[in-house]
Each structure stands twice: as C-alpha cells, then as structure tokens.
N, C-alpha and C positions, 0 to 999 in steps of 0.2 A: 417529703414532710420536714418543716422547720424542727431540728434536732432538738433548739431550747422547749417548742412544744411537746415534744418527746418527752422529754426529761419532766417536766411540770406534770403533765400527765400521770406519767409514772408513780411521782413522787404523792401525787395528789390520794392515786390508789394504792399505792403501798401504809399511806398515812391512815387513812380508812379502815385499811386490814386491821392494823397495828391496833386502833383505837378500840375495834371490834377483838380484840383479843382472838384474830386470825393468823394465819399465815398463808401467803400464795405458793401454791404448788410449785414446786423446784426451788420455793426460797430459802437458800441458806444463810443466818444469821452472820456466819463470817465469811460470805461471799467473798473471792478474791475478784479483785480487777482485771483478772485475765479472763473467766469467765464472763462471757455476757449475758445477765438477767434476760429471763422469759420475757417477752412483750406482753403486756396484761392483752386478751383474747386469741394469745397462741400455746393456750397451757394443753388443748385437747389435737393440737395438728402436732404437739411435739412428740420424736420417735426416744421415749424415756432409757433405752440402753446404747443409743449411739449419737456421736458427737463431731463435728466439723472442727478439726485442729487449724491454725493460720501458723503455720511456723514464722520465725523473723525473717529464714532466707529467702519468704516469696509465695511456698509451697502450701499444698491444704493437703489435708489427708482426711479419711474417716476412719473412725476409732470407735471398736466397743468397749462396756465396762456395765458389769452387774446394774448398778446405774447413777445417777450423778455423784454421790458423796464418794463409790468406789473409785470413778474416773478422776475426780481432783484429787479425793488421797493419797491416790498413787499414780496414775498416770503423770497427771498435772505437775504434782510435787517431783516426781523422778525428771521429769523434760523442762522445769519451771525456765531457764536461762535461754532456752532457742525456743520459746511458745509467743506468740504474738499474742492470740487471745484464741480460745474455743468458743463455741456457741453448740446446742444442741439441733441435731438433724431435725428436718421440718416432713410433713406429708404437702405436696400441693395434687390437684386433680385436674381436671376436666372440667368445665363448669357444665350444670346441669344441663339437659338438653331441653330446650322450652315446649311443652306440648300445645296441639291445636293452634300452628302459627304457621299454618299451609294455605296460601292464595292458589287458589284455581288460575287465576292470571298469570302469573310467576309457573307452575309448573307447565301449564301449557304450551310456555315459552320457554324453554330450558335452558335456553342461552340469555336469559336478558341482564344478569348481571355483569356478563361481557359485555354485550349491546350497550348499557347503562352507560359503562368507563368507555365505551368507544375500543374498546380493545380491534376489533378489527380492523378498522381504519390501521395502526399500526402493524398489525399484520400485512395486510396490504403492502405497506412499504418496507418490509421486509425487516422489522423489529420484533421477535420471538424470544428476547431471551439470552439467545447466543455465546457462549464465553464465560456464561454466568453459571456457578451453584450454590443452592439453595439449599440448606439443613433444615429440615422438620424434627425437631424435637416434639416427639410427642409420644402415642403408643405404637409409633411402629409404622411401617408399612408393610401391602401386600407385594411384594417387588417382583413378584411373578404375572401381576395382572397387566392383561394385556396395551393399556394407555400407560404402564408405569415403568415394564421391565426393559425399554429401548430410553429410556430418560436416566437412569442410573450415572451417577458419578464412579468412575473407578480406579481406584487406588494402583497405579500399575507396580508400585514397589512391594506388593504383596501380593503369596499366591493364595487362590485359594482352595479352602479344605485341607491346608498340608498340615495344619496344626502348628504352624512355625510364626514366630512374630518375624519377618522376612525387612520389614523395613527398620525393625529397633524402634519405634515411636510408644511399644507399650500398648501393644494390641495386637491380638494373635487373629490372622485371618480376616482381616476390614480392608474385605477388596471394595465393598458395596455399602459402606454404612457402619453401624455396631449396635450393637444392644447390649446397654449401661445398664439396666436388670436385670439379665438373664446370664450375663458378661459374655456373649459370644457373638461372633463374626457374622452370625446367620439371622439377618432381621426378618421379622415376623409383623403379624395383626393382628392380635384375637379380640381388638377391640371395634376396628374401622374406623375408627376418626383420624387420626393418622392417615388411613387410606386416600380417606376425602379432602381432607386437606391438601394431601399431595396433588390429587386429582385438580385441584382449583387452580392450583399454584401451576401447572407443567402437566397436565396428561397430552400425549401425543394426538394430533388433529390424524385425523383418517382411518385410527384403529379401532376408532369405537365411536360413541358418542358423545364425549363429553371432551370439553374444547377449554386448554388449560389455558390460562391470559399469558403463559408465557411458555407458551411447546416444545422450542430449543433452551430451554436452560436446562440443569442438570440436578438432579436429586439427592442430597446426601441425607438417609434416613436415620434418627439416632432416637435408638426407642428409649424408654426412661421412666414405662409408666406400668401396670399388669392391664391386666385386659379390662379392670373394673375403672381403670382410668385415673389413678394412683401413682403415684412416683414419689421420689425424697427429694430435696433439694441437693443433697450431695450428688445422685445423679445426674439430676438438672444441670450442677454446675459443672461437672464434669461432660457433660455434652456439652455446654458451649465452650468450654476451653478448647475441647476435642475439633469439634467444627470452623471454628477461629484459628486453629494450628494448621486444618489440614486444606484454608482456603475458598472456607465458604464466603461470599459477600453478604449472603443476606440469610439470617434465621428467623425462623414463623416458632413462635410460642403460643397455641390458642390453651394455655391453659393457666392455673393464678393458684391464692390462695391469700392467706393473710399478710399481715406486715408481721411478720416471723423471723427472716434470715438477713443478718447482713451479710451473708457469703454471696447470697442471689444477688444485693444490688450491685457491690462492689464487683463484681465476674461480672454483670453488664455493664456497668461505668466501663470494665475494661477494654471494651469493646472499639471505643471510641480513640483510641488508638492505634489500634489495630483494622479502623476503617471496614468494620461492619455493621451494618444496620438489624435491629431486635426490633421486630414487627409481635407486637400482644395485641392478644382480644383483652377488651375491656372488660367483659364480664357479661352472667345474664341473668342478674339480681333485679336489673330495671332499675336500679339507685343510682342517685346522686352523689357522684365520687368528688365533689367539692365539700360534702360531707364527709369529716374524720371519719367516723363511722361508719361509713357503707362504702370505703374505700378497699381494692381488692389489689392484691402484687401481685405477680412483677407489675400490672395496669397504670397504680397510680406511681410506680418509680418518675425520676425526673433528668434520668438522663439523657446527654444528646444523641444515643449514639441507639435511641430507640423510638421508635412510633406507636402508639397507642392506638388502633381501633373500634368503634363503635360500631352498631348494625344500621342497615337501613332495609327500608320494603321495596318493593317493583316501583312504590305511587311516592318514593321519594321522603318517607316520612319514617323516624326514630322507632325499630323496633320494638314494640310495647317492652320486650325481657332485655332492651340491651341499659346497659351501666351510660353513661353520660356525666360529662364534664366541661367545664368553660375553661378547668386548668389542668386537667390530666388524660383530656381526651382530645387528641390531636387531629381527629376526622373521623368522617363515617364511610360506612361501603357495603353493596351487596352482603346481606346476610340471612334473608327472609326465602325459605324455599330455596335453597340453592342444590342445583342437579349436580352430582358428582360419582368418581369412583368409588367403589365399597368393596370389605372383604368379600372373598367367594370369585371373584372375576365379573364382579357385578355393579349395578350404579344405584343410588339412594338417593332423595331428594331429604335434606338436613336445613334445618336452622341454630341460629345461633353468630355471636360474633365469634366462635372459633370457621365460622366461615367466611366472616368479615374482614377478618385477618390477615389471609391466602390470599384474596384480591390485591391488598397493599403490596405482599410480599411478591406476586408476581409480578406488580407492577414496576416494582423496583428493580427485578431481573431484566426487564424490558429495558428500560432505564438507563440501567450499566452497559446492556448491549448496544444501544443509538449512542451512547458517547462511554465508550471504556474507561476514558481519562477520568472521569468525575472522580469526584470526592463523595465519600458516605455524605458531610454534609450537603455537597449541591444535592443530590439524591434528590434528602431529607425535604429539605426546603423547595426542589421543584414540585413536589405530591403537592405540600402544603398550599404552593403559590398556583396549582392549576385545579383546583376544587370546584364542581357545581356548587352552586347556593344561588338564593333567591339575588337577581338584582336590583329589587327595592329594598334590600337588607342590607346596610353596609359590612354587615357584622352575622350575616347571614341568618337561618333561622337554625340549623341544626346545634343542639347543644353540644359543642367540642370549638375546643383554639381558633379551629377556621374556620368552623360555623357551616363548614360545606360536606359534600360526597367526594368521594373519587373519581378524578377524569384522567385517565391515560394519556390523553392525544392532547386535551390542555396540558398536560404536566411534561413532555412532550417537546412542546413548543415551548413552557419557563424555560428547561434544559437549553434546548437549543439557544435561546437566546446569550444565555450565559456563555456559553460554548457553541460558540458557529461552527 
C-alpha cells in the first residue's frame, strides 16, 4: 500500500475524530514518534498489554506493561536512546472456513488438485521435493500421523527431551519444529489445519491416502496459533525468523488479518534476502483486494520475496469465498474440496485458500529440487510464467497478476529453460 495513501487516510480520520470531539482508541495526544499509531480498523485485533520493541541494533523483542501510557512512561522513557520505534502486538487467525463449498466431483476424485497442476507427470521424473524444507506456520501439526511423522525435518544439533538448549540458538529441545505459543520443543494440533496443510504440501505417497505435491521435501512445523486458530504477530514473527535461520526455502502462511503490523511486513521483506519464498492465502471474504478496504495481511503485502494465492474449483473457476486481485493476487490453485491429512491419524476433505496455498508451497519445493541452483526469484517467476489460463485471454480470465492457475509441469519447463 502507497505510504502517502496511508498517511492521507490516517490523517483524513483522525481530522473527523477530532472534529467530532472524539478520540481513537490508543490515541495519545502526545504521541511520541517512536511509537507507531494504531491503523484506523486495528483497534479490536490489537493485544492492549503487550507491545513489539524494534531496538536500533536490529533486534525485536515483546514487552508487557499495565497498558500503553505504562509502557511509554516508563519502558519507552527508561530504553528512549537504543528504541527504533514500538508498535502494539496484533491478533491474526485463520480465515473462516467456508461452508457448503463441497463438489461431489472434487471429492470423488481426491486427487484432482494434483491431477489439475500435473503434479504427477513430475513425480514420474523423479521431482518430489528433495533437499528442500518447508515451515508451516500455522496451528501446529500432528507429527505423529502416519503421512507426516517420516517427513519431519530434524534438527541434529539438538537432543531430544533432555531439556537442554544443546545447539545455543535459543531454543530448548527443537529437534522437530517449535511451538511459539506454548514455547516448547513438543509440537502439537488441537486445531487440524496445520495438519492439512502439511498433508498438501509433503504427506508421504504409500502410507496412506493422500498424495502430498511434494513427498520428499521436509517438514519444519512451527505452531503460532491455539487450537481456536489465533496467534499474535510477535509469534508469527518470530516463526519466520526462526524458519529463515534454521533453513527453510519455502514458508506456507494460510492465515492474515488486517493491515496492523509493520513487524509482519518488514520480517517478510526480510526474507528476500535471505532467498526464501512466503506462500499466503489470499483470504475467504470473497472481496476485491484492489479495494483498500477488503484488503487482508500479510495477502495484500507487496513484497518479492512472497506469492499470494487465490482458490480455484475442480471446473477451473474462482472460488465463490476466495479474496481476488488484478494487483495483490499473484495466482490461483486448487482450493475447492481438497482431500487431506487431519488431527486424530485421520484425513478431511477442507476448502478454502488456506488449501490453495500448500499447492503453491509444494510446488516450489519441487522446483528447488529439479534445479537446487535457483534463485527464490527464478522460483518466483517460473509459477508465475507457467500458469493455465484461457488462450483466447491474453490476460487470462482469473482475477490475479497472471490471470492463471497453477501448472507444476509448465512451471517446470519456464525453470528449465532458464536453467538447462
């Protein structure tokens, strides 16, 4: 989002308050510059006794205080000379789950959103994934279920169960993952989306039924959320820094919220550095995210070093609940009825673009494994450059950047070209 828009915005409805002889929630008249103002419609997602510090030398920390005037009067005022700016912690969730958006077509076929992207044709030639892991932030996984528990990433500089931080990174016990909410070594599901999600991205072919678009990649779970599908952004950010440290390529976020945190966008700007790719569902408002206002984060963020996806059905067309954009929605993908892993050692047929997501996110582990050499951007730009869409559309007909769905085995082929 254009920052002078921002500002104008801002300024338009603080002028309004003002006129109305109001004040916005959390407004303090002598607001210091270190502080950054609430986003006028983040006053009900902000967590009012805890706050995201940006120190000068780089660092973020989370800090509580009775609540914002305690925190600047004395936090702020005692650390004033090494403080970059604070901002208050944010809630993000889950996007709702859409009801009554089950095709008898799509379930009968449980595989067709692999079918869709050609995922097997790639299998065939022996591209699964390989060499690659993948961080699910989300609620968690069940890492004991039987497509999940031979997928795991593992930490070999740590033991586990012994209670001891063994490798000094600041984390006791993360041979398999971590959970940023519960702050322990031992990840968990009490929710299942997480589950599913992993299930999409990498469940193991032959141990069950559901067939992950990339079965050799590796799993790194990093829960963040409770079981109601909740999480902070301080979490959030601290998973992705966590997953970027310990060499994930690619992280799946099926979850958003408002335009709330500058810690969220900046921790994904970061990314792009650091040459990992941030796979978001766009949401499942069904809105127009070209519209300021039916805009959902991390979704409409605009960095390179992330992909935005949309849903699509079995019959190729924009899931009626999925979010859509011409400039913040980078493609669409399987999301309608999709068959997957679930808590309990069990499998759920789910909609939504948090299932739309995991397709991208697999496909990119594919990706890295046919040419290791790439770059996050060739990746980025081979999805982009090998999409279905209509070819009497130059411009395709689905509403997003490339107007298309995802094709594996076209995206595949851009790659290779680039890289023989």
């Amino acid at each position: 989002m254009d920052v002078a828009r921002i500002h104008f915005l801002a300024l338009a409805i603080l002028m309004a308050f003002a006129s109305a002889g109001c004040q916005l929630p959390f407004e303090d008249k002598d607001d210091s510059t270190e502080f950054r103002q609430v986003a006028p419609g983040c006053e009900s997602a902000a967590i009012p006794n805890q706050f995201i510090v940006h120190w000068k030398d780089g660092s973020r920390t989370v800090e509580k205080a009775k609540d914002r005037k305690e925190f600047k009067n004395e936090f702020m005022t005692d650390n004033s000379g090494e403080i970059d700016y604070a901002e208050h912690d944010f809630i993000v969730s889950v996007p709702t789950e859409p009801q009554g958006d089950f095709s008898t077509q799509a379930v009968a076929d449980e595989h067709w959103g692999q079918n869709k992207i050609e995922a097997p044709f790639e299998w065939n030639a022996g591209n699964k994934g390989q060499g690659v892991v993948v961080a699910v932030i989300d609620s968690g996984a069940e890492v004991t279920h039987s497509q999940l528990r031979n997928q795991l990433a593992i930490n070999a500089g740590e033991v586990a169960g012994n209670g001891i931080d063994d490798d000094n990174n600041g984390y006791v016990d993360d041979v398999s993952g971590f959970d940023f909410f519960a702050r322990s070594g031992r990840v968990t599901d009490g929710s299942g989306h997480g589950t599913h999600v992993s299930g999409i991205i990498l469940a193991e072919h032959g141990t069950g039924l559901v067939k992950g678009v990339a079965p050799r990649a590796k799993l790194l779970p990093l829960r963040f959320m409770n079981d109601a599908g909740e999480g902070s952004v301080s979490a959030a950010v601290e998973a992705i820094q966590y997953a970027a440290d310990t060499g994930a390529k690619v992280i799946n976020a099926s979850w958003g919220g408002s335009l709330c945190s500058a810690s969220l966008r900046e921790a994904i700007e970061d990314l792009q550095s650091q040459g990992v790719l941030f796979i978001a569902a766009a949401g499942n408002s069904g809105g127009n995210m070209d519209w300021e206002s039916q805009r959902e984060y991390p979704a409409a963020f605009t960095s390179s070093a992330q992909i935005t996806v949309g849903s699509t059905t079995v019959d190729d067309i924009r899931s009626y609940f999925s979010n859509y954009s011409w400039n913040f929605v980078h493609l669409m993908a399987p999301g309608s009825s999709i068959f997957s892993t679930y808590k309990g050692n069990a499998t759920r047929v789910l909609s939504g673009t948090s299932m739309a997501a995991p397709f991208v996110a697999g496909a990119a582990a594919v990706l890295w494994s046919y040419r290791p050499s790439a770059t996050a951007a060739q990746i980025r730009q081979a999805i982009f450059a090998g999409v279905d869409k209509d070819p009497t559309e130059p411009n395709g007909t689905l509403p997003s950047q490339t107007g298309g769905r995802l094709n594996l085995r076209k995206s595949i082929q851009q790659l290779g070209s680039v890289l023989p």
